[in-house]
C-alpha positions as CSV (number, residue, x, y, z in Angstrom):
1,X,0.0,0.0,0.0
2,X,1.3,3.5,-0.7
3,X,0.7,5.6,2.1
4,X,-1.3,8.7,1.4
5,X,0.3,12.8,1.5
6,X,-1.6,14.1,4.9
7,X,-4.0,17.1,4.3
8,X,-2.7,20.0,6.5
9,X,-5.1,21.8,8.3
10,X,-5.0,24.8,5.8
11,X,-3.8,22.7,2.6
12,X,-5.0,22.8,-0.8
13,X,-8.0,20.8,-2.3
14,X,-8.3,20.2,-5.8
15,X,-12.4,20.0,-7.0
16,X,-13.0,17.6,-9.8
17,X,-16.4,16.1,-11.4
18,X,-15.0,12.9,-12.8
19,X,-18.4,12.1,-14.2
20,X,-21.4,14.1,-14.5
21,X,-21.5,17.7,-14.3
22,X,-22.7,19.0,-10.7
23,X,-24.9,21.7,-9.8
24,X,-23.3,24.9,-9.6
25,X,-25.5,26.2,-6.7
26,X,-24.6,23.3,-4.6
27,X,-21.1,23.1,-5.9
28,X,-20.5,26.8,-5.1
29,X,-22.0,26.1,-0.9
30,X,-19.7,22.9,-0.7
31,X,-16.6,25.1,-1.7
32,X,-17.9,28.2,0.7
33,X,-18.1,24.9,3.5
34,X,-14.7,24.2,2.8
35,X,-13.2,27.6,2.7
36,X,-14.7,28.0,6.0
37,X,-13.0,25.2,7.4
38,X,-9.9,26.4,6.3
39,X,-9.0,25.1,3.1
40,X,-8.0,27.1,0.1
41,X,-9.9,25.3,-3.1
42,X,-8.8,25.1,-6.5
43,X,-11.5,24.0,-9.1
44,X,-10.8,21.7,-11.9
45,X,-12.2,22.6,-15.8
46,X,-14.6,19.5,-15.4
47,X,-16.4,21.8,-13.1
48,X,-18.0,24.2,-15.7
49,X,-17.6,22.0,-18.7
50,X,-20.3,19.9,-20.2
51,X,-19.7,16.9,-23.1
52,X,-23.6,15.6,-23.3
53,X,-24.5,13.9,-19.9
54,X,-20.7,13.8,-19.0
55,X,-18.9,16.9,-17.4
56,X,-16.3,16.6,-20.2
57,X,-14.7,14.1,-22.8
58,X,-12.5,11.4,-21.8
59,X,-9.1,12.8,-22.8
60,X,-9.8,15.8,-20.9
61,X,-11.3,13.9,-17.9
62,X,-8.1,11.9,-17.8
63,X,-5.8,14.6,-18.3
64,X,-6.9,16.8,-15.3
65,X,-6.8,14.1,-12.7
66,X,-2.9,13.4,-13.7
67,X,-2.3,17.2,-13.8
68,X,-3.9,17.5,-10.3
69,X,-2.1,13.7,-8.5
70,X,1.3,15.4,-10.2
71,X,0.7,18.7,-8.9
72,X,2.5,19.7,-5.6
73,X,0.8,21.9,-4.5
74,X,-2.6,20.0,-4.4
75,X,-3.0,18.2,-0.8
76,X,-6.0,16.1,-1.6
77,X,-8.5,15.5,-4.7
78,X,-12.3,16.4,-3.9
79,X,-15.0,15.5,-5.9
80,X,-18.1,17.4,-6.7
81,X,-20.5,14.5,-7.5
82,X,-20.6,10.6,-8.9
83,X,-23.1,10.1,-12.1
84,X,-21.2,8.0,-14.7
85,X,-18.1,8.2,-16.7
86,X,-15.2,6.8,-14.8
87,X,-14.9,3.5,-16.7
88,X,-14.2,5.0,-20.2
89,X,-11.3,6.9,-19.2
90,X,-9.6,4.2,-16.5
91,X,-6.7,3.6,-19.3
92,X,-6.0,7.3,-19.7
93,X,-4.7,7.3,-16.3
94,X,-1.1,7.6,-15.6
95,X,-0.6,4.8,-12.8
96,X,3.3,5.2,-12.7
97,X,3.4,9.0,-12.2
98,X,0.5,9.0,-9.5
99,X,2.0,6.6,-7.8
100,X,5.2,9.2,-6.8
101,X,2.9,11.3,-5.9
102,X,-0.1,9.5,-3.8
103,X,-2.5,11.6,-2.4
104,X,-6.5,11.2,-1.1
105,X,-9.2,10.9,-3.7
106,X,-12.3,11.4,-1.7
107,X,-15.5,10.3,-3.5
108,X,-18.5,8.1,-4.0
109,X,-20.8,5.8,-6.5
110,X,-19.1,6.5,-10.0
111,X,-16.2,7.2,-8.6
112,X,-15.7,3.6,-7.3
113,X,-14.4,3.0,-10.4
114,X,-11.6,5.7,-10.2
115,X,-11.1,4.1,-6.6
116,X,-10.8,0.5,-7.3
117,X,-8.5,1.2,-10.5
118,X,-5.9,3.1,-8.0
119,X,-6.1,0.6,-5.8
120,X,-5.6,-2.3,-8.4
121,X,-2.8,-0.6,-11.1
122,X,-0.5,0.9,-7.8
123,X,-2.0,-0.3,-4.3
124,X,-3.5,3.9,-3.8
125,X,-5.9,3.8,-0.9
126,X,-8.8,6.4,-1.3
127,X,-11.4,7.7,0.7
128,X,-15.3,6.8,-0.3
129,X,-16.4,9.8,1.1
130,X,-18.5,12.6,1.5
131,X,-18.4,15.2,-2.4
132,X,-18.3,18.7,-2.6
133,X,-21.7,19.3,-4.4
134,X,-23.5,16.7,-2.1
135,X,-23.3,16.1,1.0
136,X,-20.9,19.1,1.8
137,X,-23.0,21.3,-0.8
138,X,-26.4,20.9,1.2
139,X,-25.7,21.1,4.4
140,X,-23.4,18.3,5.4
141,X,-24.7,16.4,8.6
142,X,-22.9,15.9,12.1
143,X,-22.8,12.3,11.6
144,X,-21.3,12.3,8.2
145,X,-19.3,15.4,9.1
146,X,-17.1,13.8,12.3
147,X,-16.6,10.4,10.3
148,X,-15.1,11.8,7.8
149,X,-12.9,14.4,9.2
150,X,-12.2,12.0,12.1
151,X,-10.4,10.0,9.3
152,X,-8.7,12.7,7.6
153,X,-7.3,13.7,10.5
154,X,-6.6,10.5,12.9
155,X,-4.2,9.9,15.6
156,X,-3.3,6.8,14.2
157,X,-5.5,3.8,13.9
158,X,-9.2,4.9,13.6
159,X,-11.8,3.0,15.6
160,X,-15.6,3.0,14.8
161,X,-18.2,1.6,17.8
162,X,-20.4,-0.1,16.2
163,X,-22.9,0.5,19.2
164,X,-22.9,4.0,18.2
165,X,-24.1,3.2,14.9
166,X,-27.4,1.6,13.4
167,X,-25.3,-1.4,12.2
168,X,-26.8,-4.9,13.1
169,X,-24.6,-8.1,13.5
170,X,-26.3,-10.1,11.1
171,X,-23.2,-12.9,11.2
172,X,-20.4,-12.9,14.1
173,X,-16.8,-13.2,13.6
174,X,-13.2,-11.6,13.8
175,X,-11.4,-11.0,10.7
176,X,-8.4,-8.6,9.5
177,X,-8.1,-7.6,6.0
178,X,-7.5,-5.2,3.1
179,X,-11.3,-2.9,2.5
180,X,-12.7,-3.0,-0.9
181,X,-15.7,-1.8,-2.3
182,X,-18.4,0.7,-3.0
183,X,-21.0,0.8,-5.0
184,X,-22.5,-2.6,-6.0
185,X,-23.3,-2.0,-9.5
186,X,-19.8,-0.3,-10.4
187,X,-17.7,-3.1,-8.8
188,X,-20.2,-5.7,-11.2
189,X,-19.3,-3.4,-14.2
190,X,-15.2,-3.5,-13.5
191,X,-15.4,-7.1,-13.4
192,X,-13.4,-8.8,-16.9
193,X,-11.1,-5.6,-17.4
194,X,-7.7,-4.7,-15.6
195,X,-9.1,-2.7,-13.3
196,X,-11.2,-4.5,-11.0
197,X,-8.7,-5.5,-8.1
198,X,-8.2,-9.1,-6.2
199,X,-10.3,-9.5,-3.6
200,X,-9.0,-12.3,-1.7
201,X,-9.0,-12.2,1.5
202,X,-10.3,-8.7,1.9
203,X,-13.3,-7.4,3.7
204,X,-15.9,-6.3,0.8
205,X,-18.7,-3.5,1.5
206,X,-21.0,-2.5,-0.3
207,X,-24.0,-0.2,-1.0
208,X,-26.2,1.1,-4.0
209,X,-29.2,3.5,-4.9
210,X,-32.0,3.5,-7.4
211,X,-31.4,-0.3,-8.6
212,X,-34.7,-2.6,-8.6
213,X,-34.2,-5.7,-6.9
214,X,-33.7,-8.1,-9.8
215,X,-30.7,-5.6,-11.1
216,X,-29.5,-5.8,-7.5
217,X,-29.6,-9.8,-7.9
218,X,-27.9,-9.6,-11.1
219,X,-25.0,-8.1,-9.8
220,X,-24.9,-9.8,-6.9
221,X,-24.9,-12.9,-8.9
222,X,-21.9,-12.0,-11.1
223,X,-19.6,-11.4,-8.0
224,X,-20.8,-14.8,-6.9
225,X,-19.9,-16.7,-10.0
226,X,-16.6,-14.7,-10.5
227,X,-16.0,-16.1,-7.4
228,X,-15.9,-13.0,-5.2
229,X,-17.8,-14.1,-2.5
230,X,-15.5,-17.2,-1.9
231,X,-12.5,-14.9,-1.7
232,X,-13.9,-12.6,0.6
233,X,-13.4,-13.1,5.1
234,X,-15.8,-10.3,5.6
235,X,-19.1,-8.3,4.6
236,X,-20.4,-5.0,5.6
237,X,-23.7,-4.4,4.0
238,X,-24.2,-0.4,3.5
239,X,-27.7,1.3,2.4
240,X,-29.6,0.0,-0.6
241,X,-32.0,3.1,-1.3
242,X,-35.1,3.1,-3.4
243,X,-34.2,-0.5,-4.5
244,X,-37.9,-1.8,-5.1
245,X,-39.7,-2.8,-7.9
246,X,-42.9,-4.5,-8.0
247,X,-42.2,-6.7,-11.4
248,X,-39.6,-8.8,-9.6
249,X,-41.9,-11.2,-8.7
250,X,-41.8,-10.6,-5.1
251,X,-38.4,-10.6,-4.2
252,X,-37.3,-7.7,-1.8
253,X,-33.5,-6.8,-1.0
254,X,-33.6,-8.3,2.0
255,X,-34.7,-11.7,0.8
256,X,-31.4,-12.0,-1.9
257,X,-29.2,-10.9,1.0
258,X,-30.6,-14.0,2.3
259,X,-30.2,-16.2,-0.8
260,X,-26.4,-15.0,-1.4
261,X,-24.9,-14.2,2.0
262,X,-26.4,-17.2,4.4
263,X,-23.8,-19.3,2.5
264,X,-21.1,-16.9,3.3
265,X,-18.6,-17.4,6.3
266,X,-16.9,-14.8,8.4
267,X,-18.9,-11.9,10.0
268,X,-21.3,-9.8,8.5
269,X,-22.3,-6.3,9.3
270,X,-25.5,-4.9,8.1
271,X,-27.5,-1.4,8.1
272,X,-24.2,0.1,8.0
273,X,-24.5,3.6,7.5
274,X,-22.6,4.1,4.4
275,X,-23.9,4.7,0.6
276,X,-25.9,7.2,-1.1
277,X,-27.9,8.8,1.8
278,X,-26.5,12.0,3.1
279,X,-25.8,10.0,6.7
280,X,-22.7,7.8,6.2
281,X,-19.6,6.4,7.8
282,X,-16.5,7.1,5.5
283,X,-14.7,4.1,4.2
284,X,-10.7,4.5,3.5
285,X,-10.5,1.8,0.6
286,X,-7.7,-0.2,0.5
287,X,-7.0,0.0,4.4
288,X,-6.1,-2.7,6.5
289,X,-9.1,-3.5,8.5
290,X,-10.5,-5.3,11.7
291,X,-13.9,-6.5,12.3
292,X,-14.3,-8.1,15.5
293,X,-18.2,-8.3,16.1
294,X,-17.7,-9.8,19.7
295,X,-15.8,-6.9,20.9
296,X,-18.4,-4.4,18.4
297,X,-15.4,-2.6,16.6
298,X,-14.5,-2.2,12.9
299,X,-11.1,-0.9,13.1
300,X,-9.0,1.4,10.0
301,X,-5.2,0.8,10.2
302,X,-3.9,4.1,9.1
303,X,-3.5,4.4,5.1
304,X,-1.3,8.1,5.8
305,X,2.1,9.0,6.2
306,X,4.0,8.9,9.0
């Protein structure tokens, strides 16, 4: 793993929209949030560009996230929304040079694939975290707000209660591993290309939004006969919002958990407040990771510089 550059208190955030273009209202309040905390912002071209649906074309998608992981002066990559895009630019990237120059890329849904790629082509840990025309764009909440600076800023090692949280213990167990995942359906897509990274022995989460059940089951089903689920000693099960659909026949979420997990050894968290919904834990993908259900912890080796 390469250890991540630590953002300073005061340090400099590059603001990127990787995939669709973000509302400039919203994206103009998360950039006021983080001025307030500190932070001097510098906003990418993606931000007031527009190619169709995407925020900009490939090349130039590409091109401004190896200008900004080159770039000195930039502490830590935000960015402004998810969408789609990140999977037709992943061999644009330039592994070798971001890899002298590692630094946070903090992000959700599309940007899993970004994430995943990083972690897969050099070993980059990333943050799946809270974006600037989101969360921190509409008022970011408490909850959301301490887990994810908590973990930008830790002591060391960073310790989550699970009591504190609405997680349930839906399997027990005590397992260490590397933390991979995101969102459901952009780990299924990365599957079959050189991006999608080895999950043995790591402890997978995931989480997804808008998906009716029998897309949910499709996915889950392609991680299970790529063999994914045999590779994996954990699970933490994140939020799964307005995932229903009457034409499924009946199935709900809740009953192909139970078709594709019950078979599953080692512990499994569920409820786990991490996904789409503006309350969420921040995951630092690609960090070594504890999950000790007995003793109610999931615990973050630290993925930053000494």
């Amino acid at each position: 793993m390469l250890p991540l550059k630590r953002l300073p208190r005061n340090g400099h955030i590059f603001i990127s929209a990787p995939a669709f273009p973000a509302d400039l209202a919203r994206l103009q309040n998360g950039i006021n949030y983080l001025g307030a905390l500190g932070y001097k912002t510098i906003k990418g071209n993606s931000l007031k560009g527009n190619f169709g649906y995407l925020s900009a074309t490939d090349n130039d998608h590409a091109a401004e996230l190896n200008r900004a992981f080159a770039d000195d002066d930039i502490d830590a990559i935000f960015c402004a929304r998810g969408g789609w895009g990140g999977l037709r630019y992943l061999d644009q990237l330039d592994y070798k040079n971001i890899a002298l120059k590692p630094k946070a890329l903090i992000g959700y849904s599309d940007v899993t694939f970004l994430q995943l790629a990083l972690w897969k082509k050099i070993g980059l840990p990333s943050i799946s975290g809270p974006m600037v025309a989101v969360e921190m764009g509409t008022g970011i909440e408490a909850f959301t707000e301490k887990y994810f600076w908590d973990l930008m800023h830790p002591a060391g090692n960073y310790q989550i209660n699970l009591e504190q949280t609405e997680t349930r213990i839906r399997q027990n167990g005590a397992v260490d591993g590397p933390l991979l995942g995101g969102c459901l359906s952009m780990m299924a897509h990365l599957l079959g290309t050189p991006y999608s990274p080895d999950y043995k022995d790591a402890v997978l989460f995931i989480e997804d939004v808008g998906e009716a059940p029998y897309k949910i089951d499709r996915y889950l089903a392609q991680l299970k006969q790529a063999g994914v689920f045999e590779q994996i000693k954990g699970l933490i099960i994140g939020q799964f919002l307005d995932c229903a659909d009457e034409r499924t026949g009946g199935f709900t979420i809740a009953d192909l958990f139970d078709q594709y997990f019950n078979v599953l050894s080692g512990p499994i968290l569920e409820n786990f407040p991490y996904g789409h919904g503006m309350k969420k834990i921040s995951m630092p993908i690609g960090a070594e990771t504890t999950v000790d259900t007995r003793k109610g912890t999931l615990t973050f080796r630290s993925i930053w510089e000494r």
